[in-house]
N, CA, C and O atoms as CSV, one atom per row, in Angstrom:
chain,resi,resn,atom,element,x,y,z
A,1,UNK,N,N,41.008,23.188,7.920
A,1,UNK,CA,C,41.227,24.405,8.677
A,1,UNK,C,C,42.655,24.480,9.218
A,1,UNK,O,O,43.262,25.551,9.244
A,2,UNK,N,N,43.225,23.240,9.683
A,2,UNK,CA,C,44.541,23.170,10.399
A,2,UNK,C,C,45.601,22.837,9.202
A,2,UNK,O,O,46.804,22.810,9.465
A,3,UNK,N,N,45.162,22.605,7.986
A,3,UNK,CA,C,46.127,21.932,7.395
A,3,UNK,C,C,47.054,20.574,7.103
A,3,UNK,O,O,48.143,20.368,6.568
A,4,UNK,N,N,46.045,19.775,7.736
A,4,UNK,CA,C,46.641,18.579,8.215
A,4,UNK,C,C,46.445,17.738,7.207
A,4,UNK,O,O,45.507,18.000,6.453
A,5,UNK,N,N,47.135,16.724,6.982
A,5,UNK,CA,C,46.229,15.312,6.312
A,5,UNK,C,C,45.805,14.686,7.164
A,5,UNK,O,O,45.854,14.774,8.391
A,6,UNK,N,N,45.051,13.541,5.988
A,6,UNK,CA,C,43.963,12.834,6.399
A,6,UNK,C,C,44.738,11.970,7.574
A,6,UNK,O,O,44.445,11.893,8.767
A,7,UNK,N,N,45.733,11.395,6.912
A,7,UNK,CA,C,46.658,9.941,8.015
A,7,UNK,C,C,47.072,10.870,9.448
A,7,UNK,O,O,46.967,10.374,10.570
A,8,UNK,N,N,47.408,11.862,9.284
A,8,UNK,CA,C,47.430,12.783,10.141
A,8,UNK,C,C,46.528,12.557,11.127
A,8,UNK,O,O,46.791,11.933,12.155
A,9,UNK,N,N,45.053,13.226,10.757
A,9,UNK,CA,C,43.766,13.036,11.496
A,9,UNK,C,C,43.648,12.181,12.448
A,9,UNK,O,O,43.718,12.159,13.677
A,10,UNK,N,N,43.343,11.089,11.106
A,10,UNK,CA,C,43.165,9.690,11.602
A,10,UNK,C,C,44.079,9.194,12.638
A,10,UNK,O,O,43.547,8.583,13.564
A,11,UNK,N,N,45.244,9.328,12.657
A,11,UNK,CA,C,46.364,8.869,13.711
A,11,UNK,C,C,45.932,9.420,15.214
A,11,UNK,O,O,45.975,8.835,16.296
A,12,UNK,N,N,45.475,10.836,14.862
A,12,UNK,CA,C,45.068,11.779,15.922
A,12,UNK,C,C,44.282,11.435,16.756
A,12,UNK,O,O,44.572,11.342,17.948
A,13,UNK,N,N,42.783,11.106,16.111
A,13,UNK,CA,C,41.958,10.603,16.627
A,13,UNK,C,C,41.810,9.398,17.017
A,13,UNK,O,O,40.778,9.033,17.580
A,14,UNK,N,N,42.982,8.475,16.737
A,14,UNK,CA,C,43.173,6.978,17.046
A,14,UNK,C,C,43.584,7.101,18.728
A,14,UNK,O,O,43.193,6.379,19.645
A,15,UNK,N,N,44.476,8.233,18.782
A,15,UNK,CA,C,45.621,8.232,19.825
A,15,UNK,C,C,44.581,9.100,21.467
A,15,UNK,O,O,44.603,8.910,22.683
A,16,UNK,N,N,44.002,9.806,20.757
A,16,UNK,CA,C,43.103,10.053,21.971
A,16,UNK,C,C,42.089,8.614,22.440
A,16,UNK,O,O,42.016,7.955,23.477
A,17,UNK,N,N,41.670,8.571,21.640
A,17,UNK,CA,C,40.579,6.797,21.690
A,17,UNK,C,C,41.398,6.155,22.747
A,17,UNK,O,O,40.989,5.885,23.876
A,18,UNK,N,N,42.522,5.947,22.314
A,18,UNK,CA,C,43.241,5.371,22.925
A,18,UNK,C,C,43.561,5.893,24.894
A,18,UNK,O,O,43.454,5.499,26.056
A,19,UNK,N,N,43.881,6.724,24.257
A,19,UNK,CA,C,44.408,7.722,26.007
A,19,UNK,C,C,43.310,8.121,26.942
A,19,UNK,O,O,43.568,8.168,28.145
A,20,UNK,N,N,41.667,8.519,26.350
A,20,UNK,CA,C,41.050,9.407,26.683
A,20,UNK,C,C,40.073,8.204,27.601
A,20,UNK,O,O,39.609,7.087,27.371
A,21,UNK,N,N,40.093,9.348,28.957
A,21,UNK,CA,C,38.923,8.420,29.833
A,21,UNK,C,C,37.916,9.083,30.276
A,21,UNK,O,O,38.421,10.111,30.726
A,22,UNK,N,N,36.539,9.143,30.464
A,22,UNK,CA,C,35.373,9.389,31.066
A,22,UNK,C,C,35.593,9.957,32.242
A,22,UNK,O,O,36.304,9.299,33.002
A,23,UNK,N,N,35.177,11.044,32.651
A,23,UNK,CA,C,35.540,11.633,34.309
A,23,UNK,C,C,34.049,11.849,34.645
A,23,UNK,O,O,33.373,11.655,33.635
A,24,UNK,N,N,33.627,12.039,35.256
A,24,UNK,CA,C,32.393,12.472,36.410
A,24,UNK,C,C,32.814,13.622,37.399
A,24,UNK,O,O,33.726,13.613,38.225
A,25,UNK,N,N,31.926,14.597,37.103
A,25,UNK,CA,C,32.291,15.918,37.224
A,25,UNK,C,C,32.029,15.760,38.680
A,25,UNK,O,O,30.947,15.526,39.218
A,26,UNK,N,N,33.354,15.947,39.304
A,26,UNK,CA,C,33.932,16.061,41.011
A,26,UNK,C,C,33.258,17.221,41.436
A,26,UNK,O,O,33.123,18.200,40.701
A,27,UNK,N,N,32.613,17.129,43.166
A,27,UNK,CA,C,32.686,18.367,43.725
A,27,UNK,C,C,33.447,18.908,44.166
A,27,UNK,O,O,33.858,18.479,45.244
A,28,UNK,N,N,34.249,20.506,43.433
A,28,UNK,CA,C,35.318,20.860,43.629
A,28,UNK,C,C,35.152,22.219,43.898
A,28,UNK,O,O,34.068,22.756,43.671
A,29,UNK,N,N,36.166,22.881,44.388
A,29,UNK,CA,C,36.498,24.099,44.316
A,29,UNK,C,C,36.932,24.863,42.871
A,29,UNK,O,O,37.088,26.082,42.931
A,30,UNK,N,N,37.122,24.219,41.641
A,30,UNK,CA,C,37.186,25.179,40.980
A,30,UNK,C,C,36.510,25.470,40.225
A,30,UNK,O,O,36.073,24.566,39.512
A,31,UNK,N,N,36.007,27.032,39.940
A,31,UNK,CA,C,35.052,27.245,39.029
A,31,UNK,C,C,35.296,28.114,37.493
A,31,UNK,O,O,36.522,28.190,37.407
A,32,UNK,N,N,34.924,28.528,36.743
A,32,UNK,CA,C,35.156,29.151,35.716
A,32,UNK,C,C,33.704,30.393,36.044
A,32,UNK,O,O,32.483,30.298,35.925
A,33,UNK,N,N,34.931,31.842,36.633
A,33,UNK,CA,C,34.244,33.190,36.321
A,33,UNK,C,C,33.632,33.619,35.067
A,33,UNK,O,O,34.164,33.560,33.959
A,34,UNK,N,N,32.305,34.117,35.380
A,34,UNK,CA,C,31.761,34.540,34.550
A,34,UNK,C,C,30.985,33.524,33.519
A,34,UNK,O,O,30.210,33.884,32.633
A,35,UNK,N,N,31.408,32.018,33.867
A,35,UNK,CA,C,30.600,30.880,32.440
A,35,UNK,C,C,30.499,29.759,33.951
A,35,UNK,O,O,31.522,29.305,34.461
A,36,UNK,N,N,29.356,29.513,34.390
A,36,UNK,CA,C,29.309,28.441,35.532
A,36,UNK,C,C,29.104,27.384,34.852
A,36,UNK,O,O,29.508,26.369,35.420
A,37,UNK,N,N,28.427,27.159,33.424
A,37,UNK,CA,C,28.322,26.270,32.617
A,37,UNK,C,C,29.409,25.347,32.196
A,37,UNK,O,O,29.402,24.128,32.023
A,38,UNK,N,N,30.708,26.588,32.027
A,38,UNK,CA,C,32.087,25.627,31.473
A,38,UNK,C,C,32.495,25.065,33.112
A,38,UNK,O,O,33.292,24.137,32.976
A,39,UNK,N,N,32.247,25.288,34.388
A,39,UNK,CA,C,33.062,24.694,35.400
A,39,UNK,C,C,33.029,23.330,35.395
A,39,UNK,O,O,33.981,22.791,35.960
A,40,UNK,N,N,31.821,22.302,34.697
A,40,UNK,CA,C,32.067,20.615,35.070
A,40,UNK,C,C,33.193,20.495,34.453
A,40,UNK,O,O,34.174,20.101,35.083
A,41,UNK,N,N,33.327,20.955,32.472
A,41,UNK,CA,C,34.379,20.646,32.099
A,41,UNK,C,C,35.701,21.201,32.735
A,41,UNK,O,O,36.627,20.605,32.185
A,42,UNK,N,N,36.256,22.232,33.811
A,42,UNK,CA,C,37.183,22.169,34.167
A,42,UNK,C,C,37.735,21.640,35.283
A,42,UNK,O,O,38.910,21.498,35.619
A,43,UNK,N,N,36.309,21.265,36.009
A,43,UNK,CA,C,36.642,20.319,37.422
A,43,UNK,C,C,36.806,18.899,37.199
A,43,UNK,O,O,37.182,18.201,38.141
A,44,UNK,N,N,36.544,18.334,35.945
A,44,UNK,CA,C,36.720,16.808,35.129
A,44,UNK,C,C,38.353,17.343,34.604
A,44,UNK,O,O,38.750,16.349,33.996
A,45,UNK,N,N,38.908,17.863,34.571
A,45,UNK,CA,C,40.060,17.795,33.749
A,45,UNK,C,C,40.741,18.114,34.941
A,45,UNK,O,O,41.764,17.485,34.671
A,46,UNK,N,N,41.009,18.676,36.220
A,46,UNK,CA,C,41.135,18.903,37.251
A,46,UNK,C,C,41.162,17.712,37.829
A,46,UNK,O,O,42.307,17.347,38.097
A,47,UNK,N,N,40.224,16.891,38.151
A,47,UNK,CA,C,40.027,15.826,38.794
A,47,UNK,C,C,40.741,14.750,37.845
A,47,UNK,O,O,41.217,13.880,38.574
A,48,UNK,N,N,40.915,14.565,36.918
A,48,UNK,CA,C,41.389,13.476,36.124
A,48,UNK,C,C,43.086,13.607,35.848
A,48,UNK,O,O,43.738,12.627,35.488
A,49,UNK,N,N,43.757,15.074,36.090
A,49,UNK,CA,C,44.807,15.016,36.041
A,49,UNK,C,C,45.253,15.478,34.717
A,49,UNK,O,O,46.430,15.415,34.365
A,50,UNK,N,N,44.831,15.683,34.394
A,50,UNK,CA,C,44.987,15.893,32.551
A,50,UNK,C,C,46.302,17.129,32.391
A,50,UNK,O,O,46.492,17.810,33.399
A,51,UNK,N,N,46.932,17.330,31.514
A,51,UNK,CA,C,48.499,17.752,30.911
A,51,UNK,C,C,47.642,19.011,30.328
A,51,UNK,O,O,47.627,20.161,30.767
A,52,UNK,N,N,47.173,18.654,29.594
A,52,UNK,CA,C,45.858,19.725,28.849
A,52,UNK,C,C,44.366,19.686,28.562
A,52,UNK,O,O,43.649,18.762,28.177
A,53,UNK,N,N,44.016,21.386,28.963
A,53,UNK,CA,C,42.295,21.157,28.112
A,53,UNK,C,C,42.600,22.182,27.047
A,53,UNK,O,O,43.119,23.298,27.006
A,54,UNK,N,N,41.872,21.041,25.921
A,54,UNK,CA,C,41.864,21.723,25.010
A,54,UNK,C,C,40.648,22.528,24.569
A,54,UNK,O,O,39.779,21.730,24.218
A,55,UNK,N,N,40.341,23.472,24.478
A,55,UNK,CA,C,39.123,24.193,24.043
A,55,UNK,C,C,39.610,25.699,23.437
A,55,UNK,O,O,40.755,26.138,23.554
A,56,UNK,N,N,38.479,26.398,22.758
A,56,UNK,CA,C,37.995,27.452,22.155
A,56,UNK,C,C,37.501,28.185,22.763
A,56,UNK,O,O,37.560,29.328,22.310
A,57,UNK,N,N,36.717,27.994,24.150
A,57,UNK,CA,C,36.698,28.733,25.138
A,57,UNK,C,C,37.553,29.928,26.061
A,57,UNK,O,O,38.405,29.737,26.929
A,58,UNK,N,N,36.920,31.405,25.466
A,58,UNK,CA,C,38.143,32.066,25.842
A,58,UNK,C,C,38.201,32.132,27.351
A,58,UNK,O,O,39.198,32.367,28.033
A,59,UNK,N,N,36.919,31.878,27.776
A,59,UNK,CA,C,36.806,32.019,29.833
A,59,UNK,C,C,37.554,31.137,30.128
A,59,UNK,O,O,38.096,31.121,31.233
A,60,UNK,N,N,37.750,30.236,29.249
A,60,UNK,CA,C,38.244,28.585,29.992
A,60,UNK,C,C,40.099,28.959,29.365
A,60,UNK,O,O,41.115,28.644,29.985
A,61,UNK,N,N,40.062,29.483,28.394
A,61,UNK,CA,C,41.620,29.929,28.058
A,61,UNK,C,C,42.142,30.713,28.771
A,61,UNK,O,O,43.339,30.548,29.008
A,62,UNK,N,N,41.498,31.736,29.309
A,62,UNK,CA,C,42.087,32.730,30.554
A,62,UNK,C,C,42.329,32.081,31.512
A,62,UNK,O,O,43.231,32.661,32.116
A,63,UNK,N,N,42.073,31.281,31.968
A,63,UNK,CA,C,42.784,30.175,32.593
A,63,UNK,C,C,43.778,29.643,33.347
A,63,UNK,O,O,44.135,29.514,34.518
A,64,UNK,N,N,44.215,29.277,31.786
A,64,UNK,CA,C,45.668,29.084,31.461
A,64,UNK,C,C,46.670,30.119,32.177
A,64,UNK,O,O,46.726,31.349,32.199
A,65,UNK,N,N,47.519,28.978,32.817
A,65,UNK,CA,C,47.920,27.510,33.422
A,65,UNK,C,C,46.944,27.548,34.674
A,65,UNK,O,O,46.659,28.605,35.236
A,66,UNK,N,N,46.492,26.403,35.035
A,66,UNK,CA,C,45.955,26.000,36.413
A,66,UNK,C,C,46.102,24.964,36.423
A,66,UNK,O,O,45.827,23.996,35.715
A,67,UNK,N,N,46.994,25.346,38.068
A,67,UNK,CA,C,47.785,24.013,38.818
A,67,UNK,C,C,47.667,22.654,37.688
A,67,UNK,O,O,46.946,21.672,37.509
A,68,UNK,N,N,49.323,23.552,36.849
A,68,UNK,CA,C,50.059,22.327,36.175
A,68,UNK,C,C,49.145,21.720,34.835
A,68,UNK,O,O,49.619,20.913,34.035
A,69,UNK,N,N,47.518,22.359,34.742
A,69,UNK,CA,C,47.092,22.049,33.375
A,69,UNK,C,C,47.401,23.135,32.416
A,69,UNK,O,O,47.536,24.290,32.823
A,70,UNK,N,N,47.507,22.863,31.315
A,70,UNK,CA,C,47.652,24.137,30.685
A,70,UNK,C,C,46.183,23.733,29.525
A,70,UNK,O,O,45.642,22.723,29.075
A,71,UNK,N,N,46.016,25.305,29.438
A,71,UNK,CA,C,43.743,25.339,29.189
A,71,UNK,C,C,44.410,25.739,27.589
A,71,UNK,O,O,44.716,26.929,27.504
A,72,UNK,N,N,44.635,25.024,26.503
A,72,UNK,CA,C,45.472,25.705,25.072
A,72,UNK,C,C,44.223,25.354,23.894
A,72,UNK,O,O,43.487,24.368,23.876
A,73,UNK,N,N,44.262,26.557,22.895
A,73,UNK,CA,C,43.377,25.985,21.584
A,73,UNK,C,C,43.964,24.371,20.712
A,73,UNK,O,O,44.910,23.600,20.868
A,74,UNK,N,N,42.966,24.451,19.921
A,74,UNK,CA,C,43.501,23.320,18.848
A,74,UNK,C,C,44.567,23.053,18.433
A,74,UNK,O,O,45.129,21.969,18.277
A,75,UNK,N,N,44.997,24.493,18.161
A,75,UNK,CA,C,46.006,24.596,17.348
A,75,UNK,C,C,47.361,24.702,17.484
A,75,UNK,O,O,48.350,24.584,16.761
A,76,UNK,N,N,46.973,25.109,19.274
A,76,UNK,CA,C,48.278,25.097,20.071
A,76,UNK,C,C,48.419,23.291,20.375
A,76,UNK,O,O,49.467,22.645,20.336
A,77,UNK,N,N,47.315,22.872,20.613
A,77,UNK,CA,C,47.805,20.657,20.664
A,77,UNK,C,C,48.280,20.846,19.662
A,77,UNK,O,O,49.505,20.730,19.701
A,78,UNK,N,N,47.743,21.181,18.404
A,78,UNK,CA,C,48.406,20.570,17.027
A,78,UNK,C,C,49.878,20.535,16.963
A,78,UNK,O,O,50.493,19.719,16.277
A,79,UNK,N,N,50.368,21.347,17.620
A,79,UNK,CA,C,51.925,22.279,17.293
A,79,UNK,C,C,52.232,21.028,18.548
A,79,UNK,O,O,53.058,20.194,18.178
A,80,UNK,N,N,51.629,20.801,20.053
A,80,UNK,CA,C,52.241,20.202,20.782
A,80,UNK,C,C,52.565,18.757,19.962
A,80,UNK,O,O,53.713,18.315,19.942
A,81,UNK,N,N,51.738,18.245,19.465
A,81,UNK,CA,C,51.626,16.799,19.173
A,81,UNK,C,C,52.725,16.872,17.538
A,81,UNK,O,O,53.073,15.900,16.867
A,82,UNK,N,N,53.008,18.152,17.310
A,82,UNK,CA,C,53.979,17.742,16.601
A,82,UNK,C,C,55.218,18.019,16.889
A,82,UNK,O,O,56.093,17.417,16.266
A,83,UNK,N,N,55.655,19.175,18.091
A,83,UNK,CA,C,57.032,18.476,18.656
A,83,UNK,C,C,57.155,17.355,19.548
A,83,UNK,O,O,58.077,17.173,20.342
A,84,UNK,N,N,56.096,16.573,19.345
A,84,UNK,CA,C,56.304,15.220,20.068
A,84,UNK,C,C,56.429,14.560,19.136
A,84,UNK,O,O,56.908,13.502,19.545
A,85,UNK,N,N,56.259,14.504,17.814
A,85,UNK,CA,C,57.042,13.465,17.239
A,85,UNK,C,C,56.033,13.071,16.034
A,85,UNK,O,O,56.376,12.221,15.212
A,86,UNK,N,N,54.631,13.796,15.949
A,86,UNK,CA,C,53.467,13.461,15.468
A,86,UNK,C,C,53.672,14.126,14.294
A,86,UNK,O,O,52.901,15.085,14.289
A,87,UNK,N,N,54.652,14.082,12.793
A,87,UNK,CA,C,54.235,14.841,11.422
A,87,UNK,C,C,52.909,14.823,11.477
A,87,UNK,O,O,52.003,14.195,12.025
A,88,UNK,N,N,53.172,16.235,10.295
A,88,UNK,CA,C,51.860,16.405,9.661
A,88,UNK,C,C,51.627,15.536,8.899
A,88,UNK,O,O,50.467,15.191,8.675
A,89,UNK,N,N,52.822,14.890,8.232
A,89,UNK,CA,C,51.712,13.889,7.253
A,89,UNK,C,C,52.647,12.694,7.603
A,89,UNK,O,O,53.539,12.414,6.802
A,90,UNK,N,N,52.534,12.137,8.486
A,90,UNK,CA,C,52.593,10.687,9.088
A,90,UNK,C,C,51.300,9.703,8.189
A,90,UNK,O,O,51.126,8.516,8.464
């Protein structure tokens, strides 16, 4: 769908494994209008500090920016993780 290769992928999914930690959805003040369902996932990314959430969620994309996260699709990481240095076919 993205166009990527496989070593690509694989690198991808190595590098979150790597970075990604378990949060426990905080009692917080922020919620997601209109979807109360998406608010754990934005009060875990909230509470954990996170640079980005990534989702397909357009309630959770309207969002975007909150305090310093930015809420971006797939495809917008894809593009991030490759001006960081991540080819497509690494």
């Amino acid at each position: 769908k993205f166009n990527r290769s496989q070593s690509f992928t694989n690198a991808t999914v190595q590098t979150l494994r790597d970075v990604t930690e378990v949060a426990e959805e905080p009692i917080g003040r922020h919620n997601v209008p209109g979807d109360p369902d998406d608010t754990p996932i934005l009060r875990a990314a909230m509470a954990a500090g996170v640079d980005y959430l990534v989702t397909g969620d357009a309630k959770l994309l309207a969002l975007s920016p909150m305090e310093g996260v930015r809420i971006i699709t797939l495809a917008e990481y894809l593009q991030v993780l490759q001006n960081h240095g991540f080819a497509q076919d690494e």
